[in-house]
C-alpha positions in Angstrom: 63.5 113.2 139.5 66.7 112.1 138.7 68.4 112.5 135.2 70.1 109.6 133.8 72.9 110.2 131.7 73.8 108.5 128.9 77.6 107.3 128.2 79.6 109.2 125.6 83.1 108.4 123.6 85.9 109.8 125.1 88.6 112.1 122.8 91.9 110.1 123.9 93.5 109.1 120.8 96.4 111.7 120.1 98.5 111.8 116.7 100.9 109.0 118.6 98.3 106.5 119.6 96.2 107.2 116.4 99.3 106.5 113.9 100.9 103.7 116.2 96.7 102.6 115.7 97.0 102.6 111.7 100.8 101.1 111.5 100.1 98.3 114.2 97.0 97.4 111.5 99.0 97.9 108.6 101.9 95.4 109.3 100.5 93.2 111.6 101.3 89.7 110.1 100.8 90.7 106.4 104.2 91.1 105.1 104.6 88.0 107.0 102.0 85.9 105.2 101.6 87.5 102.0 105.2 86.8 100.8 104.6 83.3 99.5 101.2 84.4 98.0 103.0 88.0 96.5 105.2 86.1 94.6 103.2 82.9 93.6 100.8 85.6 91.5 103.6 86.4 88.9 105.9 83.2 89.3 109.2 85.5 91.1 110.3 88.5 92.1 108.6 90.4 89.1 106.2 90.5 91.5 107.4 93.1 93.7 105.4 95.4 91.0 102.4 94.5 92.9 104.1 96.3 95.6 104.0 99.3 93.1 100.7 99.0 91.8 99.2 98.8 95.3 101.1 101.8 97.0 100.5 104.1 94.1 96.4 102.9 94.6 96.6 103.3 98.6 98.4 106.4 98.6 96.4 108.1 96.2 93.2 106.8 98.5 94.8 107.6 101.5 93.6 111.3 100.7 90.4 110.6 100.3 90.2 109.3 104.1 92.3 112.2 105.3 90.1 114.9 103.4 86.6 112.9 104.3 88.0 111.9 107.8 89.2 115.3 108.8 86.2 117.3 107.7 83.6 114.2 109.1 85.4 112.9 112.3 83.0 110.1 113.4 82.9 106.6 114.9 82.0 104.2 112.0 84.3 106.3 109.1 83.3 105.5 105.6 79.4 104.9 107.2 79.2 108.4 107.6 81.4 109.7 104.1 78.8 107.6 102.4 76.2 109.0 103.8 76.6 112.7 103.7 77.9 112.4 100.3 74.9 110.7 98.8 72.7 112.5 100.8 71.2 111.2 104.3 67.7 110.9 103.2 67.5 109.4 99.8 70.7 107.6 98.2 73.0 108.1 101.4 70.3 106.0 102.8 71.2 103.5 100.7 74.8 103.5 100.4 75.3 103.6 104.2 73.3 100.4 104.2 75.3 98.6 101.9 78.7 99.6 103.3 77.3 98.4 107.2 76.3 94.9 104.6 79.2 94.2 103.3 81.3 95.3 106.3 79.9 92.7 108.6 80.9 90.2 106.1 84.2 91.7 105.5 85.3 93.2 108.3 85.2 89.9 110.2 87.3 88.3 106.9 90.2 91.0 107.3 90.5 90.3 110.9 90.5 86.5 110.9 93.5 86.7 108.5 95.5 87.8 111.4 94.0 84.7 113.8 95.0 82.2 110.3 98.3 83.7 110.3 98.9 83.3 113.4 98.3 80.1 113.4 100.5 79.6 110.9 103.1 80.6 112.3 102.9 78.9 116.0 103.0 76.2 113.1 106.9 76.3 113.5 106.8 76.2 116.9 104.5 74.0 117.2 105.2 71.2 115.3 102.6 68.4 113.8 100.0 70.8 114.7 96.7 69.4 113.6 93.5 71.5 111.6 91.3 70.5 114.8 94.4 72.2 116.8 94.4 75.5 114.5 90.7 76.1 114.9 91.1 75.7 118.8 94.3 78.4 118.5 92.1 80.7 116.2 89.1 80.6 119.1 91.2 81.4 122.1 93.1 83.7 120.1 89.9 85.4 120.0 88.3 85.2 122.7 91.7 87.1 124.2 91.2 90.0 122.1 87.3 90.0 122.7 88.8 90.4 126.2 90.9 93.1 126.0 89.2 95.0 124.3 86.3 95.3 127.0 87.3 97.6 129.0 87.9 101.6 128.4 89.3 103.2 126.3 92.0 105.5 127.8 93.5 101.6 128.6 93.4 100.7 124.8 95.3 103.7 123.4 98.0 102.3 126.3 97.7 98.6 125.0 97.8 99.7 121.8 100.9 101.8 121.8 102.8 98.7 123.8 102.2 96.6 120.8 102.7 99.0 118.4 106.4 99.0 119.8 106.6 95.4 119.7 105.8 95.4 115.9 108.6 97.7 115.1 110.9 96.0 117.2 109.8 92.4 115.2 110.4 94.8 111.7 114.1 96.1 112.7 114.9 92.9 113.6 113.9 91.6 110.1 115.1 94.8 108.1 118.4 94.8 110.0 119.3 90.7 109.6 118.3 91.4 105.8 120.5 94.3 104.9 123.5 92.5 106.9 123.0 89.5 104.5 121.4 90.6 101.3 122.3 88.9 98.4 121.7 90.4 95.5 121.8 87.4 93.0 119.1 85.5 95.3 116.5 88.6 95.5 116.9 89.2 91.2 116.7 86.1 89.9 114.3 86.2 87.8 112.5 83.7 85.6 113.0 83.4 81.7 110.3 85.6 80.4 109.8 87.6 84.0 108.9 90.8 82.0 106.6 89.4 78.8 103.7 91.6 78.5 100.7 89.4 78.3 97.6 88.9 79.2 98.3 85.7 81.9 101.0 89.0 83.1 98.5 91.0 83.5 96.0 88.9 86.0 99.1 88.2 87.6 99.7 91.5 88.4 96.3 92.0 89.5 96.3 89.6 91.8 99.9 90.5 93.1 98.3 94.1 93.7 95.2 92.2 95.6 97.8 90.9 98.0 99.9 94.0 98.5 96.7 96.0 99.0 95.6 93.7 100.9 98.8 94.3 103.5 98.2 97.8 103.3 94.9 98.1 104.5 94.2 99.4 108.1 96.1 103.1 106.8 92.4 104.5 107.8 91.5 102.7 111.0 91.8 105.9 112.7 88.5 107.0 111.0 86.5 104.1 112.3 86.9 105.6 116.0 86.7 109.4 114.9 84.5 110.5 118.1 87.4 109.1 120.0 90.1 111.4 118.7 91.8 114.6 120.0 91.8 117.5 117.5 90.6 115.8 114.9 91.2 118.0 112.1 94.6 117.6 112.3 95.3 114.0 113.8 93.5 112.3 111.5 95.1 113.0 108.2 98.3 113.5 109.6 98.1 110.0 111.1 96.9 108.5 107.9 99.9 109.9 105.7 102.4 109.9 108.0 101.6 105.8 108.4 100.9 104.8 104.7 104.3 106.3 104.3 106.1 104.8 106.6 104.7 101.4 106.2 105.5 101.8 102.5 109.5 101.8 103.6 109.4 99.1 105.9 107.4 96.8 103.4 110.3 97.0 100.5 112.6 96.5 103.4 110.9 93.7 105.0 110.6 92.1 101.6 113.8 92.5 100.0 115.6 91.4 103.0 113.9 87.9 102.9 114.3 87.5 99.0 117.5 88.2 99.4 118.5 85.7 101.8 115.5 82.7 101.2 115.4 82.0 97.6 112.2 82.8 96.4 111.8 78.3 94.2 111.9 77.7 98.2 108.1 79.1 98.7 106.8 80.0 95.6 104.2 78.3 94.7 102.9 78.9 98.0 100.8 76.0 97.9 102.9 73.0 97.1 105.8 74.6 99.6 105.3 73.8 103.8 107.8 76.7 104.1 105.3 79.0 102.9 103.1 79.2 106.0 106.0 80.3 108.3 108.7 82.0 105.8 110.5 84.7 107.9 111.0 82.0 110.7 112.7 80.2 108.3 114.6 83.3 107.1 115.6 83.7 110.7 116.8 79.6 111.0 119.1 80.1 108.2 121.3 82.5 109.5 120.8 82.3 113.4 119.6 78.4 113.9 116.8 77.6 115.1 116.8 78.9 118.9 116.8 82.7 117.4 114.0 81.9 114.8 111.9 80.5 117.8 112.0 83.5 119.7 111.6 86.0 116.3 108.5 83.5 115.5 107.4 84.6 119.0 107.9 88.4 118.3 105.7 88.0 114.9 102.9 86.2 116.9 103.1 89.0 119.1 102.9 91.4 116.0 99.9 89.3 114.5 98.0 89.7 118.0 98.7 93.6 117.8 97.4 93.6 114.3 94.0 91.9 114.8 93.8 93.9 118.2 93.9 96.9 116.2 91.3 95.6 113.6 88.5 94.8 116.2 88.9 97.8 118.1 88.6 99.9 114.7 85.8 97.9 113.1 83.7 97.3 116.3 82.9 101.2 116.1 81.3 100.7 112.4 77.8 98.8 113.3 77.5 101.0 116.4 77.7 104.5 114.7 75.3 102.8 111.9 72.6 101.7 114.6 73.1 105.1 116.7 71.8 106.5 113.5 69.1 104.3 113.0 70.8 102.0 110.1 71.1 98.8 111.8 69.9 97.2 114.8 69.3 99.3 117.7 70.8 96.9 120.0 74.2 97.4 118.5 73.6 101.2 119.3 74.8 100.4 123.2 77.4 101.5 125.3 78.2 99.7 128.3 77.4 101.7 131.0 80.2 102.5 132.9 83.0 101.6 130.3 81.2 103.9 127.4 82.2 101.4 124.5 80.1 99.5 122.3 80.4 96.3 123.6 77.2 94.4 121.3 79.0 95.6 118.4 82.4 94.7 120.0 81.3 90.9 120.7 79.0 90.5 117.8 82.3 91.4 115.6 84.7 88.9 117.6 82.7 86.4 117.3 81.9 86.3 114.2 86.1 86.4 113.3 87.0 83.5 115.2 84.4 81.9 112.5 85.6 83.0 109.6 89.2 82.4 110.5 88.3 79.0 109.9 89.0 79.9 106.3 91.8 79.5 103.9 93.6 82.6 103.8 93.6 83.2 99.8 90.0 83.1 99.8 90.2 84.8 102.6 91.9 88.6 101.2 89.8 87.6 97.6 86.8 87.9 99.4 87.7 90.8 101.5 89.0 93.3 99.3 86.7 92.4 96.5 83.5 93.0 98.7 85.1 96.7 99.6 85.6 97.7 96.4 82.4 98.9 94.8 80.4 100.3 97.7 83.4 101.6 100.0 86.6 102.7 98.4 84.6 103.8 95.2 81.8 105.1 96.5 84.3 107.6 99.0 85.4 108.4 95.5 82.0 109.7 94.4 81.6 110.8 98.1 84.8 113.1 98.0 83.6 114.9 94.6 79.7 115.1 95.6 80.3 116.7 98.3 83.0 119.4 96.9 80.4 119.8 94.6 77.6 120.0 96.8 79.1 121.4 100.4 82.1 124.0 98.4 81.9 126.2 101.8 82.3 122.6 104.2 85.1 123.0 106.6 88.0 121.0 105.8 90.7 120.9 107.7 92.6 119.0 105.1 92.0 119.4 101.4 93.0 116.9 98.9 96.4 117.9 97.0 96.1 118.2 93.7 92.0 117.8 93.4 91.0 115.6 91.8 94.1 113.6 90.3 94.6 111.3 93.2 91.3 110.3 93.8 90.9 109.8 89.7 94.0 107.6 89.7 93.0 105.5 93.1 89.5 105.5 90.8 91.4 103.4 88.1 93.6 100.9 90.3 90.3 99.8 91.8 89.0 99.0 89.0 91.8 96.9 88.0 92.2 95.3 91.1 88.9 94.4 90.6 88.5 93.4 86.7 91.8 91.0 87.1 90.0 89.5 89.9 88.7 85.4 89.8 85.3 85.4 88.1 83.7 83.2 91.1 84.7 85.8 93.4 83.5 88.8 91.3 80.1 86.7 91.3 80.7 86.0 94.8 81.0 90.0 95.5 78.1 91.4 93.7 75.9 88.7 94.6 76.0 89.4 98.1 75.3 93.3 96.9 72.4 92.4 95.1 71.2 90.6 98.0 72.0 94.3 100.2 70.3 95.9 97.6 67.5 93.6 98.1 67.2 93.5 102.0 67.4 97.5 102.1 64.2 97.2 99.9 62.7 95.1 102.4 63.6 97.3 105.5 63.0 100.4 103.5 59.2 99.4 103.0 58.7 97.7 106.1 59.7 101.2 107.7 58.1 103.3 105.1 61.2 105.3 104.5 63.1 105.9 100.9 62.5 105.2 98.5 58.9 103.7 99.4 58.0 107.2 101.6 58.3 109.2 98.5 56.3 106.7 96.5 53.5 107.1 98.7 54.0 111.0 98.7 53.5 111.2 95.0 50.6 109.0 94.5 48.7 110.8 97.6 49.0 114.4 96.0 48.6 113.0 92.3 44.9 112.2 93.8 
């Protein structure tokens, strides 16, 4: 009888591929985008606090992922944190559920803000384009990356480390050109009253933070393809830290150099200003002309491409560990047969993107990070501490410095982020978690598991 044997993930992500990974997500076409929107949420450069806010928040978080993601190392990432730290048969249960909920609804958000921005920016290449014409871009855009990312993975950590290298080539570039013509009097001009403590300053800065968080996120992509990474233990946090870090550097130096040389009435607000959409090209037309800003417009396409690459490889992991383990549909449990990736998952994921990048882009990071909050980023939180609590004698390859400061203060800026947030996208938020909360109740009775199981339990013995 012959024994067929069933496709496994294969360890090939070393600490270069799995940083290059996290930075290539990280920059991608955020600093690009965001700029206009950064600066719109506080009316000038003031806004560059948001910058503060959200490092403090992401760095602080960033060792939560390192210790969950060095002592769990797993496809799927917080799926997993969730539910060990809950507990797999009772809350776990739950929690896992909700994070695979809102992360098919989210996941797809984040990376069609990489397909809207680049669209945006072929905008200044190509000129007059049309809404009609951006959707087409957004759907072969795509369907590219659906492409090549079917295919193996020792390939992708290849693919991945080429376009990492053409996104730091796009941010000397920038950094350079900025620090050869800084002017100081353009980047600090502030606006009467810049500083006034209020309350209007306060939602401001919460939504200034919203964007630069926003731009951070992808420092823990490397935990979404865990089963695919070479010594773990050791990879994963160091990749996570060494990345936040560095991308923290390049992101003051990416946006002081185009402050400093675009004055900030040209774009802000970001709505009423065509410049907006396409700003660091236009940074590049002022002081090269317009052949040089063509071909830099081409180098940030190229790093928007590498960023949404990165994303889909990452998240496409996610519903595949969940369904492995019997959370979500079995059919997104499959590995292609000779390739040994999830390619349902994979597809299912890119297609849904090119939809939602039919989306405006500020409702598009609102929706996003808000959804995250509650369930993923604070509940790793709770994770973290239940399970120091619960698992003291747990291996951990990495341990949290300074237990449990960071993870208290990353505990607050969420919750900022999240109070200064729009009411209607609050509502938006924990509606749709309501409605998790009510479809795991449905699944949960339908397959006679928690909390239904122990229902029946204690009404058969109380008999």
């Amino acid at each position: 009888m012959t024994t067929v044997t069933q496709p496994t993930l294969t360890r090939r992500f070393g600490l270069l591929p799995a940083t290059a990974l996290n930075m290539t997500n990280m920059i991608g076409i955020g600093p690009f985008i965001t700029i206009p929107l950064l600066m719109s949420a506080l009316g000038g450069p003031q806004a560059m606090l948001g910058w503060v806010v959200a490092l403090v928040i992401v760095l602080c978080d960033s060792t939560v992922w390192s210790e969950l993601g060095a002592a769990m190392p797993g496809s799927g990432g917080s799926f997993g944190y969730l539910r060990q730290g809950y507990g797999p048969e009772k809350l776990g249960r739950l929690m896992g559920f909700l994070f695979v909920w809102q992360f098919v609804l989210s996941g797809p958000l984040e990376i069609a803000s990489g397909y809207i921005g680049f669209s945006q920016y072929l905008g200044y290449i190509w000129k007059g384009i049309t809404a009609r014409e951006t959707m087409l871009v957004v759907t072969i855009i795509g369907l590219v990356n659906l492409a090549l990312l079917y295919r193996r993975i020792k390939s992708i950590a290849t693919i991945t480390v080429a376009l990492w290298i053409g996104t730091i080539v796009t941010v000397i570039a920038v950094v350079a050109t900025g620090v050869m013509h800084f002017d100081s009097k353009v980047a600090f001009a502030f606006p009467p009253g810049a500083f006034n403590f209020s309350l209007g300053f306060l939602m401001g800065l919460g939504a200034a933070s919203r964007v630069g968080v926003y731009d951070y996120l992808g420092y823990y992509d490397v935990c979404y393809i865990g089963d695919e990474v070479e010594n773990p233990g050791r990879v994963i946090p160091r990749s996570i830290l060494i990345s936040t870090i560095a991308v923290a550097l390049i992101y003051v130096a990416i946006n002081f150099s185009i402050i400093g040389v675009v004055p900030w009435r040209d774009f802000v607000p970001a709505t009423s200003h065509p410049l907006a959409n396409f700003v660091v090209s236009i940074f590049m037309e002022r002081i090269y002309g317009p052949g040089v800003a063509t071909i830099f417009t081409a180098m940030i396409l190229w790093t928007a491409f590498g960023s949404v690459f990165a994303l889909l490889l990452g998240y496409s992991r996610v519903p595949y560990a969940a369904a492995r383990d019997g959370y979500f549909f079995k059919a997104f449990a499959r590995l292609h047969p000779s390739g040994g990736f999830p390619y349902v998952s994979l597809v299912v994921l890119g297609i849904l993107s090119i939809f939602a990048g039919f989306v405006s882009l500020g409702m598009v990071i609102d929706a996003l990070i808000t959804t995250r909050i509650l369930v993923q980023f604070i509940g790793q939180i709770g994770a973290v501490t239940l399970l120091r609590r619960r698992a003291p004698d747990m291996p951990r390859p990495y341990r949290m410095w300074l237990y449990p400061l960071p993870s208290l203060i990353a505990l607050l800026g969420w919750i900022f982020i999240f109070a200064t947030t729009p009411p209607n996208v609050i509502a938006f938020g924990l509606g749709a978690l309501l409605l998790g909360v009510v479809c795991f109740a449905v699944w949960s009775r339908k397959g006679r598991t928690w909390p239904f199981e122990a229902v029946s339990v204690s009404s058969l013995s109380s008999r």
